[in-house]
Each structure stands twice: as structure tokens, then as C-alpha cells.
C-alpha atoms as a printed R data frame, in Angstrom:
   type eleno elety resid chain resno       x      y      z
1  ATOM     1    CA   UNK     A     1 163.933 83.848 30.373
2  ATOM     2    CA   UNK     A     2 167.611 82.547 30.531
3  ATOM     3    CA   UNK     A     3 166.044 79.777 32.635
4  ATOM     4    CA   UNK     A     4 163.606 78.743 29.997
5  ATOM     5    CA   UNK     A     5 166.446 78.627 27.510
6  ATOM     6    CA   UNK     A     6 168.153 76.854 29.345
7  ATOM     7    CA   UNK     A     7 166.185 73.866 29.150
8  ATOM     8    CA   UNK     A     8 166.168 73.968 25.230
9  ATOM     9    CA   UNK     A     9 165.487 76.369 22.040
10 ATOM    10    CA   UNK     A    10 162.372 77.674 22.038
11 ATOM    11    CA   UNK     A    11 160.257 79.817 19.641
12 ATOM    12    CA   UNK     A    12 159.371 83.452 20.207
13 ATOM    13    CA   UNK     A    13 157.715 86.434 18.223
14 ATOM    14    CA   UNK     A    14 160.657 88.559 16.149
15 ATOM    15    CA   UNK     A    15 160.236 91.496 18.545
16 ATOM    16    CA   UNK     A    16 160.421 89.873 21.442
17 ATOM    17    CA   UNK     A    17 162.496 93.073 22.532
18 ATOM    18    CA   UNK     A    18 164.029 91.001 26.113
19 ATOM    19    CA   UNK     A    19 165.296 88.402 23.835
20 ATOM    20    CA   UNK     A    20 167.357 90.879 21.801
21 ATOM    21    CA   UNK     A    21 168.415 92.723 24.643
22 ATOM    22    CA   UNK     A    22 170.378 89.587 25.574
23 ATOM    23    CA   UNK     A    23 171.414 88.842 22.776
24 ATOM    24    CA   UNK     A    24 173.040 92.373 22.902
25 ATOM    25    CA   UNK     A    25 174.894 90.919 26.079
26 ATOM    26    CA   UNK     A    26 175.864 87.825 24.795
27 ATOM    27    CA   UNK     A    27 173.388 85.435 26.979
28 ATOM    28    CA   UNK     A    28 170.834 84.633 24.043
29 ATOM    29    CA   UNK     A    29 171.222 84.125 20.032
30 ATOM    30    CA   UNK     A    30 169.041 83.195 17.214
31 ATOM    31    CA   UNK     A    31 169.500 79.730 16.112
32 ATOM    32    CA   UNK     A    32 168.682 80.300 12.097
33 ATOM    33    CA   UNK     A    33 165.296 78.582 12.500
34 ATOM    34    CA   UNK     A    34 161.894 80.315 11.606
35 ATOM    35    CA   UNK     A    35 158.427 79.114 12.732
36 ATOM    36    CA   UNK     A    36 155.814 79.053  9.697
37 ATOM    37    CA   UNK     A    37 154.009 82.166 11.677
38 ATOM    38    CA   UNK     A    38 157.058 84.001 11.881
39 ATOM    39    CA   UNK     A    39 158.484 83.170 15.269
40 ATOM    40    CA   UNK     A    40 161.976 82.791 15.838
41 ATOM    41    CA   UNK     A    41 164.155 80.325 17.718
42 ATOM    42    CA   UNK     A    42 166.430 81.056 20.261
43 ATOM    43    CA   UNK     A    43 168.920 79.590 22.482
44 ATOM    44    CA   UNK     A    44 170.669 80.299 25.276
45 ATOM    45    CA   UNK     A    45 174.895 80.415 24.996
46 ATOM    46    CA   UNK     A    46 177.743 80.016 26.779
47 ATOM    47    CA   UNK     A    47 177.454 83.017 28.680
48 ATOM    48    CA   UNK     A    48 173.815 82.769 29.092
49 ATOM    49    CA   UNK     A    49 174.261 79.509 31.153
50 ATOM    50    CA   UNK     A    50 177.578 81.032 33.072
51 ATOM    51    CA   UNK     A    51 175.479 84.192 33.745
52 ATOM    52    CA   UNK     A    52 172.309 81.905 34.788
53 ATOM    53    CA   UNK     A    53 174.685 80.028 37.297
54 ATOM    54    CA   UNK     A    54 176.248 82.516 38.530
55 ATOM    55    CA   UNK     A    55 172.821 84.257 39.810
56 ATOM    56    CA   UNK     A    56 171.328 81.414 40.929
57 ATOM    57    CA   UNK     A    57 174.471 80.397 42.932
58 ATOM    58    CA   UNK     A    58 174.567 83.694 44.349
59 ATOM    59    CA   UNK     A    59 171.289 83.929 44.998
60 ATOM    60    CA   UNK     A    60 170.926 80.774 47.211
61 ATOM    61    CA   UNK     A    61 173.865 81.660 49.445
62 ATOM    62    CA   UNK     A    62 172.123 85.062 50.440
63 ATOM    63    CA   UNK     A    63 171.238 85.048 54.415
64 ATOM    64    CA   UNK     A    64 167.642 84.376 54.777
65 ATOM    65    CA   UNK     A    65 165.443 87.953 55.397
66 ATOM    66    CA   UNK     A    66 165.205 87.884 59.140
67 ATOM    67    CA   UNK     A    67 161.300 88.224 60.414
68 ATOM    68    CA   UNK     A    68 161.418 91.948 61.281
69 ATOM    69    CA   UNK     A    69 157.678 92.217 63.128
70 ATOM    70    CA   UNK     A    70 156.830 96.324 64.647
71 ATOM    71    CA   UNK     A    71 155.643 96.801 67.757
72 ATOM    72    CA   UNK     A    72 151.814 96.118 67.029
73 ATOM    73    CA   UNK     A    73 152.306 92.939 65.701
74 ATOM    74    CA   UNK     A    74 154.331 91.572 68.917
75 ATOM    75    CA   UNK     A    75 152.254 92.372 71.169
């Protein structure tokens, strides 16, 4: 989700209960603007993008999963 903001505001349906939750954490807010259906727009903050960052730089400096093959399969 973070990722998606990240690339812009984007529209979503009101109860869009992820989005809210967060916004309850700081990562998301509401930008004011309302779709003619209803949908709200939403973009990602400060903290959103720091948070974003910081799991995706984690993330790539993880140690590959080593190819763990049982008994059958090696022989």
C-alpha cells in the first residue's frame, strides 16, 4: 500500500479500513480531496516514505534462504 502511495495520491473507498490504520500510525493521511463517487484521496507522509525505506532496505540486506532439500529429494 505504502508503495503505491508512494508513487503519488491515489483514490480509495472511505472505509478502506488499511488506509486508516496507517493513518493511525502516521504513514498515510487524507489529502482533503473527494472523488464524485465518494472515494477519498490519500497520500503517503513523511513517515510513510521513512517507514517504506526502512523495510525495503532491510529487507534486501537479509541473507538469501539457503536451499534446504530432505533426504528424498537428494538422492
Amino acid at each position: 500500500m505504502l508503495t503505491l502511495l508512494a508513487q503519488g495520491p491515489r483514490f480509495y473507498s472511505a472505509s478502506f479500513r488499511k488506509l486508516i490504520q496507517l493513518e493511525k500510525r502516521g504513514y498515510t493521511v487524507l489529502t482533503g480531496v473527494t472523488a464524485s463517487d465518494g472515494a477519498r484521496e490519500w497520500a503517503i507522509t513523511e513517515a510513510g516514505c521513512i517507514a517504506l525505506l526502512t523495510y525495503t532496505t532491510s529487507e534486501a540486506s537479509l541473507p538469501a534462504m539457503p536451499d534446504i532439500q530432505t533426504q528424498e529429494q537428494k538422492a
